[in-house]
C-alpha positions in Angstrom: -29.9 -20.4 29.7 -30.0 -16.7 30.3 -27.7 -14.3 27.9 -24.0 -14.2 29.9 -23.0 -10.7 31.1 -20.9 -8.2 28.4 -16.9 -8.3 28.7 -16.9 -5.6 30.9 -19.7 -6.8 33.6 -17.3 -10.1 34.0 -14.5 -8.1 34.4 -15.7 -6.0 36.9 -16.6 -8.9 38.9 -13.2 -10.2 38.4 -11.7 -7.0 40.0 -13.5 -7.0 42.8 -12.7 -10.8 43.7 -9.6 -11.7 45.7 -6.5 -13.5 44.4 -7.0 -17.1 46.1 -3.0 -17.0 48.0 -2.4 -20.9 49.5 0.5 -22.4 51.9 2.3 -25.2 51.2 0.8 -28.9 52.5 1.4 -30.5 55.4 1.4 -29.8 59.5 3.2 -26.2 59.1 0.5 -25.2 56.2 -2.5 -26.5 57.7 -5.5 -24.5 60.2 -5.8 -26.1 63.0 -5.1 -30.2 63.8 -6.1 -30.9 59.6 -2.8 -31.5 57.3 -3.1 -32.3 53.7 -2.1 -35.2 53.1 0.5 -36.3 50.4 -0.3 -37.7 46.8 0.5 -41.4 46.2 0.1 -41.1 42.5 0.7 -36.8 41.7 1.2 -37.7 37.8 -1.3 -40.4 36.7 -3.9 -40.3 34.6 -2.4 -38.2 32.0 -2.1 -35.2 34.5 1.1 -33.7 35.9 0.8 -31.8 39.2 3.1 -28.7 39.7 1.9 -28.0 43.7 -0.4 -29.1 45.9 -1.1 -26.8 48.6 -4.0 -25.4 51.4 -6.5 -23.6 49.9 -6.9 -19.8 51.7 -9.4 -18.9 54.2 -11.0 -22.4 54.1 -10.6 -24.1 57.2 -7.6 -26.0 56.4 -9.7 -29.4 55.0 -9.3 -27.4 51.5 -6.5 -27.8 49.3 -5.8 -26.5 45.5 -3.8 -29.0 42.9 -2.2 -27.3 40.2 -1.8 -29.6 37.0 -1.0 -29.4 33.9 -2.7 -31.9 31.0 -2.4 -32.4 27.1 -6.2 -31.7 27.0 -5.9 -27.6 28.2 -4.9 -26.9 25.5 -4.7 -29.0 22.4 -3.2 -27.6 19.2 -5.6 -27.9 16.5 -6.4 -26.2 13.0 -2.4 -24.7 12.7 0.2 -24.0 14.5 -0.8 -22.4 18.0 -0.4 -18.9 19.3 0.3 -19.6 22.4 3.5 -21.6 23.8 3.6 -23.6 25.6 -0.3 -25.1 25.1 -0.6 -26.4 27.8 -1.4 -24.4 31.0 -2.0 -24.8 34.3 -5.3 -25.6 35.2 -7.0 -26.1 39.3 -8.6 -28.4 41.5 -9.9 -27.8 44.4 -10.4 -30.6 47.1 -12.7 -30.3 50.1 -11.6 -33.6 52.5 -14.1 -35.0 55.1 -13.0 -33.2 58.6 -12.5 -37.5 59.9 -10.2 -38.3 56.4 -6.5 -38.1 58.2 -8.4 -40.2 61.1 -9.6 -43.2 59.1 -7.0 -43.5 56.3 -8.7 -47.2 55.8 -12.0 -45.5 55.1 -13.2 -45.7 51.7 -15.4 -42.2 50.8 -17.6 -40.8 48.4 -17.0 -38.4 46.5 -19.1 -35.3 44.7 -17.6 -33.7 41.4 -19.1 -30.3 42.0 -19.0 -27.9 38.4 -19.4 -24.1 38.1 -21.1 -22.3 35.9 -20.6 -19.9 33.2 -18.2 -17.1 33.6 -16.8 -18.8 36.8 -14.1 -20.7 38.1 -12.2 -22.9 40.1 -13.3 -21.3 43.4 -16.7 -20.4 42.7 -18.8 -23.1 45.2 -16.0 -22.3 47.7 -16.4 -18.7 47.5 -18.1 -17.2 51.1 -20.7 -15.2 49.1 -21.3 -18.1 46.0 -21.4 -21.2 46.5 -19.8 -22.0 50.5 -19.3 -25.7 49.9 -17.9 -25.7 53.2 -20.5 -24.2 55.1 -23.0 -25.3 53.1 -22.2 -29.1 53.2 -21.7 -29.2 57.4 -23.8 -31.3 59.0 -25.0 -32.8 56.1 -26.0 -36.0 55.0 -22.7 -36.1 52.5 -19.7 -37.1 54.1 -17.4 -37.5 51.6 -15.0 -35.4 49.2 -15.9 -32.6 47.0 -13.9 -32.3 44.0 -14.1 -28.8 42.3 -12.5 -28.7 38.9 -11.7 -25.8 36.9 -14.1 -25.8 33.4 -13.4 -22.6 31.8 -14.7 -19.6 31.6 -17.0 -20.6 28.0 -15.7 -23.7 28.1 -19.2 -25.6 28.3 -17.8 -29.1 29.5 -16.9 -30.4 25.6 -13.9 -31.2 24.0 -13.9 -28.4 21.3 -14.1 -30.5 17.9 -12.9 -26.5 16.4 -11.0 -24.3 17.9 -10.2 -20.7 19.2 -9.0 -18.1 16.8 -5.5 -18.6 18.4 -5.4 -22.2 16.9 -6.2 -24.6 19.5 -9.0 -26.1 21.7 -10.0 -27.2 25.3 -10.3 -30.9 25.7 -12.2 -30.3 29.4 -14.5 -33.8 28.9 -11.9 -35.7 28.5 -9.7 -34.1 31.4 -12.9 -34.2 33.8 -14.3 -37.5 33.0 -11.3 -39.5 31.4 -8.2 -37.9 33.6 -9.7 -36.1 37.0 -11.9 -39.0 38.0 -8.7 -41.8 37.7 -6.4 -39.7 39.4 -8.9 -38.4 42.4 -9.4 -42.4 42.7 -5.3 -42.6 42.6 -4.6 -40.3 45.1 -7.4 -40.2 47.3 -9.3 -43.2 49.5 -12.2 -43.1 47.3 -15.3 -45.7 46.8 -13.7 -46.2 43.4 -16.7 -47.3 41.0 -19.9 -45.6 39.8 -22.4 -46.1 43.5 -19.6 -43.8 45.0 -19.9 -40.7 42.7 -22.5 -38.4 42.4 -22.0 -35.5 39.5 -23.6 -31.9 39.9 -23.2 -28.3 39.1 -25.0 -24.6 38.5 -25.9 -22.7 35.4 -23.0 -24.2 32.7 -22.0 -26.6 35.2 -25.8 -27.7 35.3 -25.5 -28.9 32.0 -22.1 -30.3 32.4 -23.5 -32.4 35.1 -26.1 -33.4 33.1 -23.9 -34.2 30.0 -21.7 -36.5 31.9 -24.2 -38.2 33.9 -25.9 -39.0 30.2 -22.9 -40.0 28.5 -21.2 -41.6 31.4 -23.8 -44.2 33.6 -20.8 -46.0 33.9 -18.6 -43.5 36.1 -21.9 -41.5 37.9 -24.4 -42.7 39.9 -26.6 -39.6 40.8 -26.7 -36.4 39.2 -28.2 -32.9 40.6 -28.4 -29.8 38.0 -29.2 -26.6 39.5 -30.8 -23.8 37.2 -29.2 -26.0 34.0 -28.7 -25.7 30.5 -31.2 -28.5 28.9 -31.1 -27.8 25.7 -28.6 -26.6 23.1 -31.1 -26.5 20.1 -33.1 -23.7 21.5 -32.0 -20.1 19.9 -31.3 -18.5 23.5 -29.0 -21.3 24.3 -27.4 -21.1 20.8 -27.2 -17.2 21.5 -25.7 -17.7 25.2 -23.1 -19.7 23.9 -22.4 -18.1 20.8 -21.7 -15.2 23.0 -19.6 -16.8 25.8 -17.1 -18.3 22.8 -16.6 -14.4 21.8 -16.5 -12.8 25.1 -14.5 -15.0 27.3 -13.6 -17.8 24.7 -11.1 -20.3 26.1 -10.1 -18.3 28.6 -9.6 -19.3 32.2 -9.7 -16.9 35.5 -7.1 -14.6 33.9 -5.4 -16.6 31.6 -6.6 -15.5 28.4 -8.7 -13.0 29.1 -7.6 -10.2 27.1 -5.7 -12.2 24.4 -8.1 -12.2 21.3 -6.6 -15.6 20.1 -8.6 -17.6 23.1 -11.6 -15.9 21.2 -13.7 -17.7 18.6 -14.8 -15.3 15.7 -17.6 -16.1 13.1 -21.8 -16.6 13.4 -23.6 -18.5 15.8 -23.7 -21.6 13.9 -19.8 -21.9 13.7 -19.3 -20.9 17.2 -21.6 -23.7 18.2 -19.8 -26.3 15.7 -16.7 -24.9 17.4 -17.7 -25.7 20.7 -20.4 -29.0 19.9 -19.2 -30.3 16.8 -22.0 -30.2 13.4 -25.7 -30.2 14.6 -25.7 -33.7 13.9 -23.7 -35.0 16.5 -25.5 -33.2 19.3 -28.3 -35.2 20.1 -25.4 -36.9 22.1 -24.4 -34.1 24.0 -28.3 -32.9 25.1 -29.8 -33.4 28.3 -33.3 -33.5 26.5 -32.3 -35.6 23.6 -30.3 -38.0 26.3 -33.3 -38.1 28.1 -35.8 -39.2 25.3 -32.9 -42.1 24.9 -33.3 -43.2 28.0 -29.3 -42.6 29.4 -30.9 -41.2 32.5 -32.3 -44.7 33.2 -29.5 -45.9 36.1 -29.9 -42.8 37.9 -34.0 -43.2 39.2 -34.4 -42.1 42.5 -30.3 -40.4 42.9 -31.3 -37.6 39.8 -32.9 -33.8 41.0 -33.6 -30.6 38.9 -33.8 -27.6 40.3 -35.0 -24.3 38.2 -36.9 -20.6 39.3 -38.8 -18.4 36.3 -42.2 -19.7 38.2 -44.9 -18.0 37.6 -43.2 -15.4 34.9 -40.5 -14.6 37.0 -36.6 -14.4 36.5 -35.1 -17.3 34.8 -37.7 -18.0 32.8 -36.1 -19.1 30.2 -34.4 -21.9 32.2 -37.6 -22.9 33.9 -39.4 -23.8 30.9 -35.9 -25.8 29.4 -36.1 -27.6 33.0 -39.6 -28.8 32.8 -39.3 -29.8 29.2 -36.7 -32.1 30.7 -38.6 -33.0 33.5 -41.4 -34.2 31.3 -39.0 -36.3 29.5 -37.7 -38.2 32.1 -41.5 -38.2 33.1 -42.6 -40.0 30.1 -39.6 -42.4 30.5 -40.9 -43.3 33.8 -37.8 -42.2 35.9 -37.7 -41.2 39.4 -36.2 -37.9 40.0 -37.0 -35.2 42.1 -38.0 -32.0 40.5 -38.4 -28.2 42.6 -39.5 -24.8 40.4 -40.6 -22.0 41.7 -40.5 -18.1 41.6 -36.8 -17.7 41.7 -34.0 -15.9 40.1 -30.4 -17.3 38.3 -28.7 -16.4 41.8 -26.5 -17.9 44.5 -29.3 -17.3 47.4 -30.9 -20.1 45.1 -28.3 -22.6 44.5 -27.2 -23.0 47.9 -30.6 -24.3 49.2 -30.7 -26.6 46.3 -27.3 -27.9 46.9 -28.1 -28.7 50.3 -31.7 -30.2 49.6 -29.9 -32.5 46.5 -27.4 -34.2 49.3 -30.0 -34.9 51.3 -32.2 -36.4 48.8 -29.2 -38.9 47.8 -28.0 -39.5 50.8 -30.0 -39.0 53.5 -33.7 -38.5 53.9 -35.7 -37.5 51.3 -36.9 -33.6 52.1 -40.9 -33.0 52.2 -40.6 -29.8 50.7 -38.4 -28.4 48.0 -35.6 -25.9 49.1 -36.3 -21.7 48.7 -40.0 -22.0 49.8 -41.6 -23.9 47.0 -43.4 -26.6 48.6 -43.9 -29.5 47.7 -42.3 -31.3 44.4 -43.7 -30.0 41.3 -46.0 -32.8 39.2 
């Protein structure tokens, strides 16, 4: 995982990105002949959900839910800084441009993560991710569900806590409260064969955390430039960093508030954020895959990774191939693309586009940004 950017790099990129603004649901909110439809079930799962409205500038198929959960934030280790704990957190949902059409229609549906110093509308972005653009015409024809993860928040449920005295639960709102109330509110294929689990950077190793820990909700997994390994010293460092810089925080939330930090060394920033060392073979994509708890997803699992041949993420590349090997020597079919490349949208998108199509479509000869075929 490469070192995240100094305080002041993310916050110039935060300056120069717009405010999403959104209209409310329905016919007089919607671009074009799409509406959004209602919720059947808007507080289930443990979530509570304050509007539901069109996302901005996307085509009218997009739309932002606004909840609110006991797992963002939890109090823990004295009495809070911040009331109340709980804050608002996003979702976005990208619907099928046929949904309103065939209500009956059971889809799929793609839990799509964002990496480190990102948010809510990072794969929707025009010049990041694009999941609009990037998905038409695709072999996926379901829903994309883009959750909010944090800035630093590295897809855990903080066993410590944040200098302000409490702790992001974002596992358990992702996997234990998201996933039931999509299903609730959506026309969903509502077991494991209709979800697919994937994400960039932080939300590489997200995707692959879940997908380890949780056969029973995924079925295929795609992990673009990922974190593989949270034993290695740049990782440690990485995230170590991220719990100081951004902390807790969330788009602006936060932010500036030194109580979403964590203070302290490396080692108590990762217990913090992963719990004692002993616990984290659990929680690693490397040590998941010596397990075996990538068995269930042969032929449906893809790792993507540049730092080829010395250049850019190198550091990532190597991590990637270690994991590669392991699900090699576990004999588990996966499809796996390196090359020269750099920790960059330009990259992610191809690989996005070439992991739908290996899960549901046709199986692409050649890996995406010019690599060829599969590497051994």
């Amino acid at each position: 995982m490469r070192r995240p950017a100094v305080l002041r790099r993310v916050l110039s990129l935060l300056a120069t990105a717009a405010l999403a603004l959104s209209v409310p649901a329905g016919p007089a909110g919607a671009a074009g002949p799409f509406a959004l439809p209602s919720l059947p079930s808007p507080n289930a799962a443990g979530l509570t959900l304050r509007s539901w409205s069109v996302a901005a500038g996307q085509g009218g198929r997009m739309g932002d839910a606004s909840v609110t959960t006991a797992a963002v934030f939890a109090p823990h280790g004295g009495t809070p800084t911040i009331d109340p704990v709980q804050v608002p957190v996003r979702v976005r949902v990208l619907l099928p441009a046929d949904y309103q059409r065939d209500p009956a229609r059971p889809y799929r549906v793609l839990y799509l993560l964002h990496g480190g110093t990102g948010d809510v509308e990072q794969w929707s972005k025009t010049d990041e991710g694009n999941v609009t653009a990037a998905l038409a015409g695709s072999a996926f024809d379901g829903i994309v569900v883009m959750p909010e993860a944090g800035k630093a928040g590295w897809y855990s449920d903080w066993p410590g806590h944040t200098d302000g005295f409490f702790a992001p639960q974002w596992e358990t709102f992702h996997v234990g409260q998201l996933v039931p109330w999509i299903d609730a509110n959506f026309n969903t294929v509502k077991a494991a064969s209709g979800r697919a689990v994937a994400g960039v950077s932080m939300g590489g190793y997200g995707a692959l955390r879940y997908a380890g820990r949780y056969p029973q909700v995924f079925s295929a997994v795609g992990a673009f430039s990922p974190g593989t390994d949270i034993y290695h010293p740049g990782a440690q460092a990485v995230i170590a960093d991220s719990a100081w810089t951004v902390g807790a925080s969330i788009l602006w939330t936060g932010l500036f508030d030194g109580k979403f930090r964590v203070t302290g060394d490396t080692p108590y920033r990762m217990a913090t954020v992963f719990g004692p060392p002993a616990t984290w073979p659990g929680q690693n994509p490397v040590n998941l895959a010596l397990d075996g708890k990538y068995a269930s997803y042969g032929g449906k699992m893809a790792l993507y990774a540049g730092g080829a041949g010395g250049t850019g993420e190198t550091d990532i590349g190597a991590g990637t191939a270690a994991l590669h090997q392991d699900l090699k020597d576990r004999a588990v079919p996966h499809r796996y693309c390196q090359g020269a490349g750099e920790h960059k949208w330009p990259y992610w998108v191809p690989e996005l586009k070439d992991f739908v199509a290996y899960v549901y479509g046709t199986k692409p000869q050649s890996c995406p940004n010019g690599w060829g075929p599969e590497t051994d």
